[in-house]
C-alpha positions as CSV (number, residue, x, y, z in Angstrom):
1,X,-41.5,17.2,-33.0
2,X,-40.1,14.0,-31.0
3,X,-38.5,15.3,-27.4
4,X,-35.6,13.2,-26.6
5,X,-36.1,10.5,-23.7
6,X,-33.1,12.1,-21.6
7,X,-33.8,15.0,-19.3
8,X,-30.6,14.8,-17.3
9,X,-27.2,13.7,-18.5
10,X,-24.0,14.5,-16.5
11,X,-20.6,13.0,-16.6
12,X,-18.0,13.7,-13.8
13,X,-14.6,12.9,-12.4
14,X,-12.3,13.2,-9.6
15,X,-9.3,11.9,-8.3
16,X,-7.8,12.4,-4.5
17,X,-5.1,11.5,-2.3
18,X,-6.0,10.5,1.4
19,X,-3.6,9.4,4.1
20,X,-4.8,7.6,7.6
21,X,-3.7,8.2,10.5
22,X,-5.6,5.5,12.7
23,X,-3.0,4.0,14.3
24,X,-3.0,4.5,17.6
25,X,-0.9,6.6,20.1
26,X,2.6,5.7,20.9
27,X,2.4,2.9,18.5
28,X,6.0,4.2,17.0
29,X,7.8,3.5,20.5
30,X,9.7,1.5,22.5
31,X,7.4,0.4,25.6
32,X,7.9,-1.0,29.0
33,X,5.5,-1.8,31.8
34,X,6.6,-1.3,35.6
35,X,7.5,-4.8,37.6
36,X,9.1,-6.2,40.4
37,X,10.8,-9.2,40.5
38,X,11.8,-10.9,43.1
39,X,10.4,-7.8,45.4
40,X,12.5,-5.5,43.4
41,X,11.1,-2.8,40.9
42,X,11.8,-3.1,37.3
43,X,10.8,-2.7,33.6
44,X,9.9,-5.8,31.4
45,X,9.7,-4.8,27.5
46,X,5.9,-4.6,26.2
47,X,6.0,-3.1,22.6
48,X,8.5,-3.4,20.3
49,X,9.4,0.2,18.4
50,X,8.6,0.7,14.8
51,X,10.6,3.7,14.2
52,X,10.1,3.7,9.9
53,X,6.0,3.9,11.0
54,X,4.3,6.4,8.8
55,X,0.7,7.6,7.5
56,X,-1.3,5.2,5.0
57,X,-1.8,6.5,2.0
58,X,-5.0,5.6,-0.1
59,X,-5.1,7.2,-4.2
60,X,-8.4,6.9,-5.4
61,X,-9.8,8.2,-9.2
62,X,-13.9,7.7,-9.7
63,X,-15.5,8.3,-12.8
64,X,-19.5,8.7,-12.8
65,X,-22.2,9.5,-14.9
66,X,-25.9,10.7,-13.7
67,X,-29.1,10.5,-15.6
68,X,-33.1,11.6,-15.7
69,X,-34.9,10.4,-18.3
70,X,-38.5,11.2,-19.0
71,X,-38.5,14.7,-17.1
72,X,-37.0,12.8,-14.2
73,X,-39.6,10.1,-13.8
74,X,-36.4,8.0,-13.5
75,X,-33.2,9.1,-12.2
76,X,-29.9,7.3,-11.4
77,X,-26.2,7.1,-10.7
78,X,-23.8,5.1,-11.8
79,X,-20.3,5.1,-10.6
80,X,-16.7,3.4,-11.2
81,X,-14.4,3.2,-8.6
82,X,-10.2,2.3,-8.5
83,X,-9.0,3.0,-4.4
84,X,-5.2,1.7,-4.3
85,X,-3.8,1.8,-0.8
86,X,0.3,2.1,-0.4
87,X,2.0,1.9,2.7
88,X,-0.3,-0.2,4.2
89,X,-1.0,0.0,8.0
90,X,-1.4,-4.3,9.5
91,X,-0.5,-5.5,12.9
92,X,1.9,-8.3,12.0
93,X,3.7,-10.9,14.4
94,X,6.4,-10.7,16.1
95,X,7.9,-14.1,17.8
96,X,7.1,-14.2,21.2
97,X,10.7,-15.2,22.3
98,X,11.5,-11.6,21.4
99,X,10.0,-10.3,25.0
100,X,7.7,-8.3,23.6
101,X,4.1,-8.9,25.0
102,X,1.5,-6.1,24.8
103,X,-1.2,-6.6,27.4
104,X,-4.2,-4.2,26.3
105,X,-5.3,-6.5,24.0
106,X,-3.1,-9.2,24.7
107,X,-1.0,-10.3,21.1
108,X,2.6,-10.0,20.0
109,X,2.4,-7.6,17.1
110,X,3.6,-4.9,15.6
111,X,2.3,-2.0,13.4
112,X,4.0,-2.1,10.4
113,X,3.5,0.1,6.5
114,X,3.4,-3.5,4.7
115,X,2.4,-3.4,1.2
116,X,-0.2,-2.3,-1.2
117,X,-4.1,-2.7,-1.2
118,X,-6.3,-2.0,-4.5
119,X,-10.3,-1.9,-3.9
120,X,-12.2,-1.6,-7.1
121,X,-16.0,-1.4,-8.5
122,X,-18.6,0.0,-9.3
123,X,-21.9,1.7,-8.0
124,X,-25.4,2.0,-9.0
125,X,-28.4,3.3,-7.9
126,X,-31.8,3.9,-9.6
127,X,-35.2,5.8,-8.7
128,X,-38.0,5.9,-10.6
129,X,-41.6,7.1,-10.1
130,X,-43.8,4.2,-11.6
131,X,-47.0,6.1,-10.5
132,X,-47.9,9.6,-10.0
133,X,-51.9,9.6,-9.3
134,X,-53.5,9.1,-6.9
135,X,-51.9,5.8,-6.0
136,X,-48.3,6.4,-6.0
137,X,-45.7,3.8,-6.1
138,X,-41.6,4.9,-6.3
139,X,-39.3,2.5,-6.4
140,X,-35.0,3.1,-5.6
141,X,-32.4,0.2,-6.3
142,X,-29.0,0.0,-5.3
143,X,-26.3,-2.2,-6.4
144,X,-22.5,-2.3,-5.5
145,X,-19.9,-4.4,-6.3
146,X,-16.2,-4.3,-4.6
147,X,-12.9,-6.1,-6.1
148,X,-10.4,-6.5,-3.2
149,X,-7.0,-7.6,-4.3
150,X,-3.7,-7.3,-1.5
151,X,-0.9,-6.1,-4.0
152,X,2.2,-6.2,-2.0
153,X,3.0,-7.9,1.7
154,X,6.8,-8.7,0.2
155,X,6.4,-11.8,0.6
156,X,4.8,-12.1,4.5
157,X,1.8,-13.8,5.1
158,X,-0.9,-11.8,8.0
159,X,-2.6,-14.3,9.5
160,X,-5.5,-14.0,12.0
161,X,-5.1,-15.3,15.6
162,X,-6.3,-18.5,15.4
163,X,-5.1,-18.5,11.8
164,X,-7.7,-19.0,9.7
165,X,-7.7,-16.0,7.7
166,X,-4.8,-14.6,5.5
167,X,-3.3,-11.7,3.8
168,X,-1.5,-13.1,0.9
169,X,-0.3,-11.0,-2.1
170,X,-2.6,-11.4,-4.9
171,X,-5.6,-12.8,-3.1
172,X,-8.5,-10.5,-0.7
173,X,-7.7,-9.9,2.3
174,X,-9.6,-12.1,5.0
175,X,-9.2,-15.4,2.5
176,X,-10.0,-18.2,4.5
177,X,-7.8,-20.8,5.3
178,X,-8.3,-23.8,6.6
179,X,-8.5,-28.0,6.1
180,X,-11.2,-29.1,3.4
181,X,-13.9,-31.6,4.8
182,X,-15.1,-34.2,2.3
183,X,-17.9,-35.7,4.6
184,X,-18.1,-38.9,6.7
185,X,-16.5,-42.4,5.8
186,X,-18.9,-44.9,5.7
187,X,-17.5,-47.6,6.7
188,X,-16.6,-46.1,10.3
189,X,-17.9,-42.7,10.6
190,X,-14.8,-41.2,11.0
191,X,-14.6,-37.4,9.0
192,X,-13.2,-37.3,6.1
193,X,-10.5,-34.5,4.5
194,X,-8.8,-33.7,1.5
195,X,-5.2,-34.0,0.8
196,X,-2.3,-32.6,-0.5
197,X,-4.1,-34.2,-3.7
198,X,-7.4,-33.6,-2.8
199,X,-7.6,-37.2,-2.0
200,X,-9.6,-38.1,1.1
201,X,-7.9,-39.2,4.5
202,X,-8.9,-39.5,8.0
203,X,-5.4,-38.3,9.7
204,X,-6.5,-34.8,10.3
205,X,-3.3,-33.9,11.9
206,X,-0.5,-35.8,9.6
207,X,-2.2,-35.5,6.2
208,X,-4.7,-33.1,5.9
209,X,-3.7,-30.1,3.8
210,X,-4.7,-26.5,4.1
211,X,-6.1,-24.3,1.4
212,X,-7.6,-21.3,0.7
213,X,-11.1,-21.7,0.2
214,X,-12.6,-18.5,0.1
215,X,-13.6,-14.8,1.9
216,X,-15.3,-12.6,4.2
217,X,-16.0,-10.3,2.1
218,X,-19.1,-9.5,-0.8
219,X,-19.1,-9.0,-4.0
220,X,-22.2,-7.7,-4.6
221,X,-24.7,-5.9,-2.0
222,X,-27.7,-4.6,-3.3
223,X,-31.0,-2.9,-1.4
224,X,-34.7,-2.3,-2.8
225,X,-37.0,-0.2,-1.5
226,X,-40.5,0.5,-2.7
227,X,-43.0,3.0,-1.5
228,X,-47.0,3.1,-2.1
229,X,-49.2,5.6,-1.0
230,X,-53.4,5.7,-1.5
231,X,-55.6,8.5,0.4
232,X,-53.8,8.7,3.7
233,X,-52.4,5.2,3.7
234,X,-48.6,4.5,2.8
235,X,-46.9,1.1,2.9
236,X,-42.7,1.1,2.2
237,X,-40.6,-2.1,2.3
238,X,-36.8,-2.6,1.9
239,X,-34.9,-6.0,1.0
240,X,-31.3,-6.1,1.5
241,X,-28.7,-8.8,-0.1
242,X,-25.6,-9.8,0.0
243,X,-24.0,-12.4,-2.7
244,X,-20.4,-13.7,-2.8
245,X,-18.9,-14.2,1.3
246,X,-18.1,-16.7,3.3
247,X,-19.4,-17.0,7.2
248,X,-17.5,-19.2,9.3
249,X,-19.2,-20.8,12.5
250,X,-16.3,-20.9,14.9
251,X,-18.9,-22.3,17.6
252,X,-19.9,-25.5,15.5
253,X,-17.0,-27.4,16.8
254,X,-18.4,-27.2,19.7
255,X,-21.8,-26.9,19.3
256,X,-21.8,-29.7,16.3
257,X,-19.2,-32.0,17.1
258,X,-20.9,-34.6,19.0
259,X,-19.1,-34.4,22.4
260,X,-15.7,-34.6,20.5
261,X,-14.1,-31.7,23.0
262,X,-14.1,-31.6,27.0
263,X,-16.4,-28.4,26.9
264,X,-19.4,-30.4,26.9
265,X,-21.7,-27.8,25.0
266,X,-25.4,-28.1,23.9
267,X,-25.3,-29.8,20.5
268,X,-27.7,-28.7,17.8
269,X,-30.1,-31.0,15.8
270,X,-27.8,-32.3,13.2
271,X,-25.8,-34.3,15.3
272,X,-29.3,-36.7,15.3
273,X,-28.5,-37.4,12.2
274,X,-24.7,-38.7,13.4
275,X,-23.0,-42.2,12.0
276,X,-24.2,-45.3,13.6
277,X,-23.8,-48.3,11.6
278,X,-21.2,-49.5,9.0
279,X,-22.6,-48.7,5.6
280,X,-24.5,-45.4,6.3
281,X,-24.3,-42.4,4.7
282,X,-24.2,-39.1,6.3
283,X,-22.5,-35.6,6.4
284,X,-22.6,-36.0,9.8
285,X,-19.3,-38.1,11.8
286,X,-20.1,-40.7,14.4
287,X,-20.8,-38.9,17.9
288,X,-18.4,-40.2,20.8
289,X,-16.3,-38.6,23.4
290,X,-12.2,-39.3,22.4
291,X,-10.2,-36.6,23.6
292,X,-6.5,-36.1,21.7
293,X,-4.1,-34.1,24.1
294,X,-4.8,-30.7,22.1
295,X,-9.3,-31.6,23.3
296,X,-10.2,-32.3,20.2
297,X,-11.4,-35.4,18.3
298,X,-10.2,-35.0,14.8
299,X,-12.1,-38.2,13.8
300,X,-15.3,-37.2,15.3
301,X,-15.4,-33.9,13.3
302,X,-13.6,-31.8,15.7
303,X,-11.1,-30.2,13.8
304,X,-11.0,-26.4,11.9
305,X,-12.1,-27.5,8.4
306,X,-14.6,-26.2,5.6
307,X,-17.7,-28.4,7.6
308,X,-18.5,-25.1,9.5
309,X,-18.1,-22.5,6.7
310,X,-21.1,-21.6,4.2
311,X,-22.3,-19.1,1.7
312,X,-22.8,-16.1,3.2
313,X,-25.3,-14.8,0.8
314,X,-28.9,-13.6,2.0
315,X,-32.0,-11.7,1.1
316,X,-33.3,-10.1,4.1
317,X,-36.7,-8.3,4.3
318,X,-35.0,-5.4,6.6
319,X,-38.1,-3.3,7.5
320,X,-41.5,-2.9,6.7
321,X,-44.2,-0.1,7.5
322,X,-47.3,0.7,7.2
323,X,-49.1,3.5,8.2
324,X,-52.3,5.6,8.6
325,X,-52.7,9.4,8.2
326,X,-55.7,11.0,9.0
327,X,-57.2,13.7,6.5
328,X,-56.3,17.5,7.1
329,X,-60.0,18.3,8.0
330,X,-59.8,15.9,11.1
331,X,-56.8,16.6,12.2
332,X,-57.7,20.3,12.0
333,X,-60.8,19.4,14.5
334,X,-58.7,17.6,17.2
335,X,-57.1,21.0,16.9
336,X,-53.5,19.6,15.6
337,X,-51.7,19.9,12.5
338,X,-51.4,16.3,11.8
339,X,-51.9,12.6,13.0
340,X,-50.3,9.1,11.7
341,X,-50.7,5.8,13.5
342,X,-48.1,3.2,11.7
343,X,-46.7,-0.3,12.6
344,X,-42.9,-1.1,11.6
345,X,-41.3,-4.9,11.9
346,X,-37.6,-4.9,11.7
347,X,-35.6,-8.2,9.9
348,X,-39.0,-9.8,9.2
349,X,-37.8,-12.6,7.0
350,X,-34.4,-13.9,6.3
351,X,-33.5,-16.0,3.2
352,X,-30.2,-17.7,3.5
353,X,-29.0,-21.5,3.8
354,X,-26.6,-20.0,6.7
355,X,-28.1,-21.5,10.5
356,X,-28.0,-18.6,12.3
357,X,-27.8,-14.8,11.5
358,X,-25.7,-14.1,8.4
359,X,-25.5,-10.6,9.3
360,X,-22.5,-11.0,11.0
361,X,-19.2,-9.0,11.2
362,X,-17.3,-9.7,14.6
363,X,-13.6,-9.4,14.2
364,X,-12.6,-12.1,17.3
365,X,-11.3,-15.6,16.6
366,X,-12.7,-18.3,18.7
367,X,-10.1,-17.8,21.5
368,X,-11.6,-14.4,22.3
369,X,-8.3,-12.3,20.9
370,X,-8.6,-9.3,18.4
371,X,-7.6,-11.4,14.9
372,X,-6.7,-7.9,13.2
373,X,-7.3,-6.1,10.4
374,X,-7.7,-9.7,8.2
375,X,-10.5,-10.6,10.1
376,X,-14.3,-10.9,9.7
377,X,-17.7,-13.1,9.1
378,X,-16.4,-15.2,12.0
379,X,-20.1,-15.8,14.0
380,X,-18.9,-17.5,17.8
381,X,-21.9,-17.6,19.4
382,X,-23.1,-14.2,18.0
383,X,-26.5,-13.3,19.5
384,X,-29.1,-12.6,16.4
385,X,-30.7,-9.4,15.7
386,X,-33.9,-9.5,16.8
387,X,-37.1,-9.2,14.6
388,X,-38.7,-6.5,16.0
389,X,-42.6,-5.0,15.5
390,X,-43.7,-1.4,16.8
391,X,-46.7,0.4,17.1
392,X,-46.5,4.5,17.4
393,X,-48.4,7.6,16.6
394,X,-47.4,10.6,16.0
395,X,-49.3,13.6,16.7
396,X,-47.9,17.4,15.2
397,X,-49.3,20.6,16.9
């Protein structure tokens, strides 16, 4: 008599209503801060009230199903996911001519219940035993994949600080937003970016459209981890990735421009490969200081535009370890229960075509304000993680 493959077989549901409450104290009210102008106490106006301010509310229904097969040598989830957010909680703008300015951080915006928010995807994860003997080897996978859609703003645009990410109904939220950049003109190094038309011009400021050209934030993620073990020894790995964002360099136009601002910052490699001569080809403008009055040399490659956004995607080898544990008998005659000596390295290897870290989530534009709840993947100057390598032992009485 055959016995059937599948050991476990479950198949659940659940639905819930949330509401968030994150929004700060006072946030509802009317604000002044204390003054005195000329020598005379008084009250300027700081934050404008939002008297309709209210809980968000987040509905979400999930629908799973677990398995075993083979008496469990494999085991797994898989998940489906539908989260739709209503009365959404966004700082928005407020114009500046209003009064209005709050200090701690410094913005003019107001929390306001905007729209509607729907996050949706799925979830799996695997485990299997591939060897039980005396050399054993188990292996878990994970995989995760989100579709973020904003449903409702009424109409209003969110944009960052510096402007270069957007809530926009129908689109994710974070989209970036910015000029396209077609490369360098040959003929005088001057950058190059698209039109209304998608046609190529070098007037940065009176011709070069904007578009949405992407997000901060994944599709997929997925991790791996496998674990061996032989006679005392054990080795374990995990590789994390991430497929589908957008990372924005907000540094490169300074750090990349070639002298095109007043700030004068180290330049990195590329710019040696900078126009020089009439006919060459090259990603990379001509280098040259020409300051406009807003510091920036649009024809050197100074301006916001799609030359310092890239993939995002990366496979990062996130830890490694290998260890050493002695056998009962000789742990027993350095009178102790156990002993295991072990190296670990930490972000070992990196594959990515990003120059820096990938793994980055700040939430500050390149002025140095908060950017909001629309913002993230902006790397200014973000400091790497280090790759790290320890030695330990660990001794049990």
């Amino acid at each position: 008599m055959k016995h059937s493959p599948v050991s476990l077989l479950k198949l659940r549901a659940s639905y819930g209503l949330t509401g968030n409450s994150e929004i700060g104290e006072n946030q509802y009210q009317s604000l002044y801060s204390v003054t005195n102008y000329p020598n005379l106490p008084g009250f300027t106006p700081r934050q404008l009230a939002s008297n309709d301010l209210r809980w968000e509310k987040t509905a979400q229904a999930d629908i799973g199903l677990e398995f075993g097969l083979w008496k469990n040598r494999i085991t797994g989830e898989i998940d489906y996911y539908n989260k739709r957010t209503t009365d959404l909680l966004l700082q928005t703008s407020i114009p500046a001519t209003t009064g209005y300015y709050q200090f701690l951080p410094a913005s003019t915006t107001i929390y306001e219940n905007l729209g509607k928010m729907n996050n949706a995807g799925f979830e799996l994860s695997v485990a299997s035993q591939n060897l039980t003997g005396q050399f054993k080897w188990t292996t878990t996978f994970n995989l995760g994949y989100n579709r973020n859609r904003v449903g409702s703003l009424g109409g209003q645009v969110v944009t960052t600080g510096d402007g270069l990410q957007r809530a926009v109904d129908g689109q994710p939220i974070g989209s970036w937003y910015m000029q396209k950049y077609l490369g360098v003109d040959p003929a005088n190094g001057d950058a190059l970016y698209a039109d209304a038309d998608g046609k190529p011009t070098n007037d940065y400021t009176g011709h070069a459209a904007l578009f949405t050209v992407g997000k901060y934030t994944p599709d997929y993620t997925a991790g791996l981890t496998n674990t061996f073990s032989y006679k005392g020894f054990d080795l374990s790995f995990f590789l994390y990735a991430v497929t589908g964002n957008k990372i924005f360099n907000s540094a490169g136009k300074y750090m990349s421009d070639g002298f095109a601002n007043s700030n004068f910052d180290n330049q990195t490699t590329d710019i040696l490969n900078a126009w020089k001569t009439p006919g060459q080809k090259t990603h990379v403008p001509r280098a040259g200081l020409s300051i406009t009055p807003d510091g920036y040399s649009f024809a050197t490659g100074g301006g916001t535009s799609t030359r310092w956004l890239y993939d995002g995607k990366y496979l990062r080898l996130k830890n490694l370890t290998l260890g050493y544990s002695l056998p009962a008998a000789a742990a027993t005659a350095l009178k102790v229960s156990a002993v295991r000596v072990y190296f670990m390295a930490t972000n070992l290897m990196t594959w990515t075509k990003y120059p820096s870290d990938p793994e980055v989530s700040t939430l500050f534009n390149g002025t140095g304000l908060p950017s909001g709840s629309t913002s993230g993947g902006v790397d200014f100057y973000t400091i790497p993680q280090p790759r790290t390598f320890t030695f330990g032992l660990n001794v049990k009485f």
